[in-house]
N, C-alpha and C positions, 0 to 999 in steps of 0.2 A: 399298360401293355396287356391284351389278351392274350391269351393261351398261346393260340398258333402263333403268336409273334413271337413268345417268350420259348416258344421251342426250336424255332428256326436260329434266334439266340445261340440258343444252348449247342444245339448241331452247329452251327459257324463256328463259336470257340471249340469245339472239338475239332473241325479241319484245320483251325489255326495252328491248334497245334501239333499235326503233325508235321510242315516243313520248319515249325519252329523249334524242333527237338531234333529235326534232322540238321541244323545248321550249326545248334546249336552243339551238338556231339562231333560234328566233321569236318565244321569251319570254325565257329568263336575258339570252341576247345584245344585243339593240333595248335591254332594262331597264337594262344594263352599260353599254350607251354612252353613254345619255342621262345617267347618274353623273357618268362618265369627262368629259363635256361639262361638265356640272355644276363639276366639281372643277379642270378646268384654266383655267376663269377666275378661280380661286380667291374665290367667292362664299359657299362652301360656309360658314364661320364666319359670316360676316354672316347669311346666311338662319338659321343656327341661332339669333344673338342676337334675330333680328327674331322668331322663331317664342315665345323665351323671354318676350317682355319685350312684345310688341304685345296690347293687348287686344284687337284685334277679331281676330287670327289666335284666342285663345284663343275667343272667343266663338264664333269657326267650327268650332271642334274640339268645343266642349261642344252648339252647335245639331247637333251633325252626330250627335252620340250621343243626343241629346234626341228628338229625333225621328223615328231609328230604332227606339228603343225603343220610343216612344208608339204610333209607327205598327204594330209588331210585335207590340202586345198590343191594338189596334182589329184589326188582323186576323182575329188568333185567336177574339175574340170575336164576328167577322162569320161567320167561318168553319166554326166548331163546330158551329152548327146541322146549314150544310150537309151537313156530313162526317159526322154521326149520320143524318141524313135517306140520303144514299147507302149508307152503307154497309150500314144494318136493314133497308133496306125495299126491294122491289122492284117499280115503277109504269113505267107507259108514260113511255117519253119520258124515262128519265133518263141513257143515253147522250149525248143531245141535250143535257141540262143541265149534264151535265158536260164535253160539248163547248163551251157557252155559257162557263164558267167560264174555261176556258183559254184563249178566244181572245184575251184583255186581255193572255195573260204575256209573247205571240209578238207583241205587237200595236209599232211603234215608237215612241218618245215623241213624234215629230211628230204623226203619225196620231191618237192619244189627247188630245195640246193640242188638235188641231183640231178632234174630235172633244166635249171639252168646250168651246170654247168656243163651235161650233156650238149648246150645249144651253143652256150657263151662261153664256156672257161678256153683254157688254152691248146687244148685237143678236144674241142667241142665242134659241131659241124659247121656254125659257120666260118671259125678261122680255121679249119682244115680246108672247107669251101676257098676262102680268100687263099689263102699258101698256096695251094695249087691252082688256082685261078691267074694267081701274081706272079706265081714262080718264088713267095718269100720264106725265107728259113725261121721266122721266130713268128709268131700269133700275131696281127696288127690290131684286133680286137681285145683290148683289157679292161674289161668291166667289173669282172669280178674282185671284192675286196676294194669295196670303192664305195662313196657315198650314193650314187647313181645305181648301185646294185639292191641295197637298200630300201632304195625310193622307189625301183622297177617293181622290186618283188613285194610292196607294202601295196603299189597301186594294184598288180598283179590276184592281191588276196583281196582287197577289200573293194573292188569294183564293183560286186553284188550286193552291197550293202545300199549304194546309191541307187541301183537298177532298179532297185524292194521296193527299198521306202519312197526312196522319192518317188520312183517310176510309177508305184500302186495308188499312193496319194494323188502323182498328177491325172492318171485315170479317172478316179472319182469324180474330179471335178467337172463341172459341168464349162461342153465348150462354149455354150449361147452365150456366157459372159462377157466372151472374149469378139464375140459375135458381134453382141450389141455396139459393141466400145465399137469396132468396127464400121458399122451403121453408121455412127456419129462423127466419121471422117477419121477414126486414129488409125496410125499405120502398124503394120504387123510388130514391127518392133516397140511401140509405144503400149499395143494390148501385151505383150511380154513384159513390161517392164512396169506400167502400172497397174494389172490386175493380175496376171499369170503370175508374175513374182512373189508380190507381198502374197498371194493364199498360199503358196507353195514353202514360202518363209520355215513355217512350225518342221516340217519333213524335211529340209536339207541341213535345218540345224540339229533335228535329230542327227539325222544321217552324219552328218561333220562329227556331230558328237561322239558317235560310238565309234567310227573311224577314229578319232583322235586317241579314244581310252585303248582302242587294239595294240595303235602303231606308239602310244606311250609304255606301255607293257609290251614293245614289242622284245624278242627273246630269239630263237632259234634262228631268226633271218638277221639278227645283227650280228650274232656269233658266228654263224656258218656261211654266209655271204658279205658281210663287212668286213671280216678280219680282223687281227687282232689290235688295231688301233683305231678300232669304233666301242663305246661298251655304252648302256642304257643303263638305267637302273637297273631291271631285271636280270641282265648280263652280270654287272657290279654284284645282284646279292648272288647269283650263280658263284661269282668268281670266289669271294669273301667266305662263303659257306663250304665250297667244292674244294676249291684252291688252299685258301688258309685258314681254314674250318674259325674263321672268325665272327662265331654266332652275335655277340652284342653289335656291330656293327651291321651283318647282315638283318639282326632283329630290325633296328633303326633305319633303315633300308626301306625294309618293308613297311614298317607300321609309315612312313611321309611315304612311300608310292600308296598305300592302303587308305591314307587321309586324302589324297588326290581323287584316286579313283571314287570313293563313298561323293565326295564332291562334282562330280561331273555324271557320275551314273544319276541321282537325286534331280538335275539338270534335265539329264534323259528321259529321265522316267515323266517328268512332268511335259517332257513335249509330245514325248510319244503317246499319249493320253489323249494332247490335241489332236496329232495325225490320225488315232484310230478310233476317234469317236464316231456313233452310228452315225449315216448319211445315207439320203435317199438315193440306192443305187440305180444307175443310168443303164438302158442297156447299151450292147458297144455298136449297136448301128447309130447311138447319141454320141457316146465318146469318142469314138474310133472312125476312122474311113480308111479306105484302100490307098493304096499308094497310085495315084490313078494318073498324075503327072509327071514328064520326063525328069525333073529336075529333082522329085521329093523320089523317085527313084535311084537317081545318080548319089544323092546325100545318102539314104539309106543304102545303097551298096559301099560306099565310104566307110559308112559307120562301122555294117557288119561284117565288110572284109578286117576293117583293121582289128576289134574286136577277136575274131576269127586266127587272124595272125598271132596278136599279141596274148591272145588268152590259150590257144593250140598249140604254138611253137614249142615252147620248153616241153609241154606233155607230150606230144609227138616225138620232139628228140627224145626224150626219156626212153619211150616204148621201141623208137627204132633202134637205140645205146642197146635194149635187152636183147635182140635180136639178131646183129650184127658182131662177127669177130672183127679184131684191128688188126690191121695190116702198117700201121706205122712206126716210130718209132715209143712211141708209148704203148702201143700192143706189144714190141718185141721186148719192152723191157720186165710186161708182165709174163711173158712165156706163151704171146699168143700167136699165133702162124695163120697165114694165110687172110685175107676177106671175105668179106660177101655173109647171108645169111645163115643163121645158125639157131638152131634151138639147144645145145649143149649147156648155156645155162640154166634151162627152163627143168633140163633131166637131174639135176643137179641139185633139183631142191629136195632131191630123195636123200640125197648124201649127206651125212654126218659128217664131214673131215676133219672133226676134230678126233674124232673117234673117242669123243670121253662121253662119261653116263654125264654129268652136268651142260653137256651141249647139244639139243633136240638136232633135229633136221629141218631144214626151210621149211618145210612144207606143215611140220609140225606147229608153228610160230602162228599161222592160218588159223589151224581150227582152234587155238589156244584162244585169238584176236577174237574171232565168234561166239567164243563162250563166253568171254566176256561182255562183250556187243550185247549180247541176249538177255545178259543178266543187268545189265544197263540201261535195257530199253523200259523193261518192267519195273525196274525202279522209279527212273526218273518218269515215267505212266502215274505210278500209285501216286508220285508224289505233287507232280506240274498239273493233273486236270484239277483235283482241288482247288489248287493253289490258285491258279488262272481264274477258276472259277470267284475264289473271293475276293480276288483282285479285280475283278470285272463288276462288282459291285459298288467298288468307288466309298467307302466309308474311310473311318479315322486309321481304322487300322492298316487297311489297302494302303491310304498316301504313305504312310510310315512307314511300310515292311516293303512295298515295290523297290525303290534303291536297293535295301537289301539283299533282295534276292542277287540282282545285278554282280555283286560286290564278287563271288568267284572266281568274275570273267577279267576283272582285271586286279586281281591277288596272284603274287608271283607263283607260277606251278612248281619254280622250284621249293619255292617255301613251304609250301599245299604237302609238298610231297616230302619236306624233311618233317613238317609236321606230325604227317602221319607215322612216321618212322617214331617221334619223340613220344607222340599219345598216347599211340596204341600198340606199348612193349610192353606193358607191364596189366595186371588184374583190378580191376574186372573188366576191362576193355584188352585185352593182348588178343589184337588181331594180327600181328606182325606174319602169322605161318598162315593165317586163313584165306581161303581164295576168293572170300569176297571183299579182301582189300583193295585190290584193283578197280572193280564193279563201281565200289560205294566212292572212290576217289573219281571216276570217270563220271560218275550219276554228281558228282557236286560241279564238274566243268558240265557237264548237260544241260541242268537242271533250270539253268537262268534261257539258254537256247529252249527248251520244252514250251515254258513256262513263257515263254515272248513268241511262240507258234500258237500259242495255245486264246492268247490274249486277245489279241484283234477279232479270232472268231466269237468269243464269248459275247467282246464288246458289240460289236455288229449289229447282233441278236435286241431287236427293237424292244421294248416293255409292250406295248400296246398288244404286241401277236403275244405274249403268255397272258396276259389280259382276257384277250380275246377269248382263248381256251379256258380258261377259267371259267369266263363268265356262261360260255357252253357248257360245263358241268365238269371237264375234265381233272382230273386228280394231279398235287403233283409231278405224279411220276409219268402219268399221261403227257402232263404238259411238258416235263425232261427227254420223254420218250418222243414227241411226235414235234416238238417246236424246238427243240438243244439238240439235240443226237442228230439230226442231217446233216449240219452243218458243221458241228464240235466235233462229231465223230471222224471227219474224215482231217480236219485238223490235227484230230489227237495223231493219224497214221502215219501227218506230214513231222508231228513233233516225232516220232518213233524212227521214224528213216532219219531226220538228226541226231536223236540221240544215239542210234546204230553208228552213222557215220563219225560223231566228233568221238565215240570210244574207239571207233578203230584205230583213229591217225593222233590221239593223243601222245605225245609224248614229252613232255615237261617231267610232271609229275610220276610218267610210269618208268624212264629210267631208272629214275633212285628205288620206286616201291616194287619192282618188277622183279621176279628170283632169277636165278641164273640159269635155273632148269626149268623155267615157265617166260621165256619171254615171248613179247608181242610184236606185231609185226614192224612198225617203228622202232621198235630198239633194236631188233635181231638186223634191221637196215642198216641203225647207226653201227653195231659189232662187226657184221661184215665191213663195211666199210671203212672200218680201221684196223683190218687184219689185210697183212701183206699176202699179195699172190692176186691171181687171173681168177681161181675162184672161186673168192671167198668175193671182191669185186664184180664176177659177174651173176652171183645169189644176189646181192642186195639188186643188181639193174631191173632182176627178174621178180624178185618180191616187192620192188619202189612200182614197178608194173602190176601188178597184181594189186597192190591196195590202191592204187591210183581207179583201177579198173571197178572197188570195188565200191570208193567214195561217190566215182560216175554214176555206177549202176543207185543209187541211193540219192542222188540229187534227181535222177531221171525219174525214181518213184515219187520221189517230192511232187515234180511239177504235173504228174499224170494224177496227184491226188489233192493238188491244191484247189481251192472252192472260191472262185471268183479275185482268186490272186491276195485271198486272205494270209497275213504274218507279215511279219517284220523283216523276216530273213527268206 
């Protein structure tokens, strides 16, 4: 090995280790303790016997795969159109719609309850719509708290997932393929089914796959929309840890959803390697054409009306909920008079009415969420370009530590976040009072989104073109500066508006780690919304709007800085 080799060496194990110190300190560690807890009130065999031998633990374990699964192949099937629609054709306005798509994944599960039950629940608009339409005195619409509610709100988030990856993957590909087969007498559906398919294969089983790890960890949408006779694993350690602070069995919980997840991310990661390996790109007068026939017009207004319906509705009822007083009998029973529009909740996010020093004002919850944001973005910055970057090289250590990184995204937050409570109480780590507790727990749910923004662009990046500059005389950092930075750089801006957005709407993890005189705008949504009265109910309509507003404005940046529809997400 010469010099230059053995120093590029030496710098690589030095990037290694810094996300390997940061996981190591804010994921292995918080997860170790909470064990270690687990195991010295020696609970650890009983919760094992009770996991063996309890039916309804088993029943929680089989609805928890039942319905990942269901949900992961109702995706797919929602999704497909869209991802064929994006990716062949190119019409006005579909930036926009694939901005539309995505703001559901960034969006919090409070925001989303609220959000459907503004549309769906039993004084939502459309069974007010239907009652007064019908002349009926009870809701004829009952979705809510149902398995159907569930399934809506998992298709609901993870529809963008399909749109990415598959839709990005199916672009690439080249259509002559499909062309030729064509030539040779196959009918449209036979070029779908024999060559369109199988290339497409490696991307939708990504795609299935991360779908599946979301809606198996799924959490705030089972609890706040299934009601209380649905629960997941997640739910189950929620309940076990919250309810009956039963840490050995919640430990046991998590370590078999933690042993799942490590297995299916490991899965991921090696397909998604296929899907984002470099390929010679097409321009889009190759890929793409106009919508230039009646009929591929008719289908793409299908698509993106229902799209449009189904991905708008609840967010729209949301924003009109914040805007609008009630005039029914569920406004009069909050103390609200009259109808029609109103901005009284929006003034209101001035008021304290709690009137204690431990309870900010709405509007305070904001700038709190941004400070954090800010300090989440630079984190997970210093740590994902790295990272991306040594992962894009494809050596021993990259196949082994890529799952890893993954592993945050489906570790329970509530765990994450008793963890940190357990870890960091005491010296030389007692961050329990520090306000970069929040920061560093939102920069570990980021970190795997950065670090999978950051990726396909790396990968992209041909060897031949740093070659090339080489061989012209250019210097490393020449070649980092004029053949990595065009392309990485605007990457890194689309990983930063992620990471902005998933610290804002966090809220697993920032319940429990959140102070009572520092909270965020998700939690300060959940606290309103379980304090009786008109409004303390109409702050959260008016703050579930505002970070809905704020998750938009941050997917919109996304897609004005994405670079040839590079990332995963």
């Amino acid at each position: 090995m010469n010099r230059k080799s053995l120093l590029v060496t030496r710098y690589s194990l030095l990037l290694w280790a810094l996300p390997l110190l940061f996981l190591t300190l804010f994921y292995f560690y918080p997860l170790t303790r909470i064990f270690i807890v687990s195991f010295e009130d020696g609970g650890i065999g009983e919760a094992l016997n009770k996991l063996l031998t309890s039916s309804y633990l088993q029943r929680v374990l089989r609805f928890t795969v039942w319905q990942a699964a269901l949900s992961t192949v109702l995706t797919l099937l929602a999704g497909l159109p869209a991802a064929w629609l994006v990716a062949r054709f190119d019409f006005r306005g579909k930036a926009l719609l694939r901005a539309l798509t995505a703001i559901p994944f960034v969006m919090p599960t409070i925001v989303v309850a609220t959000g459907f039950n503004a549309l769906l629940g039993p004084r939502g608009w459309l069974n007010l719509g239907a009652m007064n339409w019908f002349g009926a005195t009870e809701p004829p619409i009952e979705i809510l708290n149902t398995l159907w509610a569930i399934l809506i709100a998992h298709i609901f988030y993870n529809l963008t997932i399909v749109v990415r990856l598959v839709g990005d993957f199916w672009r690439r590909l080249d259509p002559r393929l499909g062309q030729a087969a064509q030539m040779l007498g196959a009918t449209r559906w036979t070029v779908f089914r024999e060559v369109t398919l199988p290339l497409l294969a490696p991307a939708i089983l990504s795609a299935a796959l991360l779908i599946f790890i979301f809606d198996f960890t799924s959490f705030g949408v089972v609890l706040i929309l299934g009601g209380a006779q649905y629960a997941t694993l997640e739910v189950e350690i929620y309940r076990q840890t919250v309810n009956y602070f039963n840490l050995p069995l919640a430990g046991l919980l998590s370590l078999l959803q933690l042993g799942a997840t490590l297995g299916l991310t490991i899965l991921y990661t090696r397909l998604s390697a296929k899907v984002s390996r470099p390929l010679k790109l097409r321009s889009e007068g190759v890929t793409q054409r106009k919508l230039d026939t009646w009929q591929l017009k008719l289908i793409a207004t299908v698509i993106i009306g229902s799209l449009i319906i189904f991905l708008g509705a609840p967010l729209l009822a949301l924003a009109a909920r914040s805007l609008t007083s009630f005039g029914d009998r569920l406004g009069a029973a909050r103390g609200l008079d009259g109808t029609g529009f109103t901005l009284d909740y929006y003034r209101l996010l001035w008021v304290n009415t709690r009137n204690q020093a431990f309870f900010v004002t709405p509007i305070e919850t904001v700038a709190i969420s941004l400070r954090n944001a800010l300090i989440t973005v630079v984190l997970s910055l210093t740590l994902g370009i790295p990272t991306a970057w040594l992962l894009a090289k494809r050596g021993i250590m990259a196949r082994w530590f890529d799952p890893i990184i993954m592993l945050p995204i489906g570790t329970s937050a509530v765990t994450l976040g008793f963890g940190f409570v357990v870890a960091f109480n005491r010296w030389p780590l007692n961050l329990r009072a520090s306000p970069l507790l929040l920061p560093l727990a939102h920069t570990l749910v980021a970190f795997p989104f950065v670090v999978r923004s950051l990726l396909p662009a790396w990968r992209s990046i041909q060897e031949r073109l740093r070659q090339a500059a080489t061989v012209l005389g250019a210097t490393p950092w020449q070649v980092w500066r004029e053949v990595d930075l065009p392309l990485v750089g605007r990457a890194a801006a689309v990983a930063a508006a992620f990471a902005f957005t998933v610290s804002l709407g966090e809220f697993g993890a920032t319940s429990i780690l959140s102070r009572p005189e520092f909270p965020t705008l998700p939690v300060a949504i959940f606290r309103y919304l379980g304090l009786p009265g008109a409004q303390n109910y109409g702050q959260a309509l008016a703050l579930s709007t505002i970070l809905m507003m704020f998750c938009s404005v941050g997917i919109l940046v996304i897609e004005n800085l994405r670079v040839g529809d590079v990332g995963e997400f």
